[in-house]
C-alpha positions, 0 to 999 in steps of 0.5 A: 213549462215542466215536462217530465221524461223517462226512458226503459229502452235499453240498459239505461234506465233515466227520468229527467225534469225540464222546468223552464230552462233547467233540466234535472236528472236521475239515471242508473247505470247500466243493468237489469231492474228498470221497473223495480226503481222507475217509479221511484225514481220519478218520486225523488226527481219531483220532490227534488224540484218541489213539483207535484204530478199534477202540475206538468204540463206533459210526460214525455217517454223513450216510445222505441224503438228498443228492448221488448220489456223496457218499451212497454214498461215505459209506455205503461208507466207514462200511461198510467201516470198520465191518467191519474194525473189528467196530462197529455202524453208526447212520444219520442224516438229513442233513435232520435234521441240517439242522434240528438246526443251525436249532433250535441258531441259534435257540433260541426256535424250536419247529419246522423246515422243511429244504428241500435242493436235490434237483436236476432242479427239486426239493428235499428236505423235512421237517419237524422238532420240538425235543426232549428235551435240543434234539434234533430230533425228525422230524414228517413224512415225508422227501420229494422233490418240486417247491417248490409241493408243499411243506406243513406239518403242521397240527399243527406247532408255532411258531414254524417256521424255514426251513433249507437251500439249497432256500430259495435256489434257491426263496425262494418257499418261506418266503412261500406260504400255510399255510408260516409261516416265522419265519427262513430260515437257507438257507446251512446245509449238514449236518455231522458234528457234529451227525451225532454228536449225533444218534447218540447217543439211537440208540446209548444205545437200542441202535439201532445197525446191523451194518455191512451196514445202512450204506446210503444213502437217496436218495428217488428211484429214477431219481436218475442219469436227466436230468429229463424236461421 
């Protein structure tokens, strides 16, 4: 199995190499630039690992939800990738990945809420489960919207972590009623490592895409409009 994984959707910019049980990784830190070293750094992550394009087996990518420009230039660098090379794409949440981390920092933690800075004075959530083999399971929708707008399932179980930059801008969030939030781990950004964990139950099930269904998923159609005060 080798899956390769990358990820624009915030500040981070990562690609990761899962080949059998062994996960190799480069990342940036946080700044502008992603699609200036991307491509690059998918080269020296292959040539480090000794494998050629056409030998994987899928490329993963970070679909959204998360910045206008680094969803679409991961989804567009996947794609064109994907075409050249004849694979199958697998698209991931970035909220899941997220949560993913959370449930990895804490691992008597049964649930996730992710909260990720959507700009315009909202935030990116949902809701994550631990599953099989301490994967995340999703528990809810995806959705966009103000902090106060912000639930839990009823049936959610606990305890529930807090992850994601939204709990900085909004720190509210973790101390509202009917939100009972065990830990906050708000500095967490998605990464390409976990994108590749998490493409892997999506490949073993024969759920990977054509290339063509690289597209990014932005949970609001007016994401380049000025919010209206």
């Amino acid at each position: 199995m080798k899956i390769l994984a990358l990820d624009t959707a915030t500040e981070v910019c990562s690609v990761a190499l899962l080949v059998e049980q062994a996960l190799l990784v480069r990342e940036l830190p946080p700044g502008p630039g992603h699609s200036t070293h991307i491509l690059g750094m998918i080269q020296a992550l292959l040539g480090d690992a000794a494998v050629a394009l056409k030998e994987l087996d899928c490329i993963a990518f970070g679909r959204g939800p998360g910045g206008f420009t680094g969803v679409r230039l991961a989804a567009s660098v996947t794609q064109g990738l994907a075409f050249g090379a004849g694979l199958g794409v697998v698209p991931v949440s970035d909220l899941l990945a997220v949560a993913q981390q959370a449930l990895d920092l804490e691992p008597s933690a049964r649930s996730v809420l992710v909260c990720n800075d959507a700009r315009m004075q909202e935030v990116y959530w949902t809701c994550a489960t631990r599953g099989p083999g301490g994967l995340v399971l999703p528990a809810g929708p995806e959705q966009v919207g103000r902090a106060e707008q912000v639930e839990l399932p009823a049936d959610l179980p606990q305890p529930v972590l807090g992850a994601g930059r939204g709990f900085t801008l909004w720190p509210q969030l973790a101390l509202r009623p009917g939100v009972p939030v065990l830990q906050v781990h708000a500095q967490l950004l998605p990464r390409a490592r976990e994108i590749a964990r998490l493409a892997v139950p999506e490949w073993l099930a024969g759920r990977a895409l054509g290339p063509d269904a690289a597209q990014p998923v932005y949970l609001r159609n007016d994401v380049a409009k000025p919010s209206r005060k």
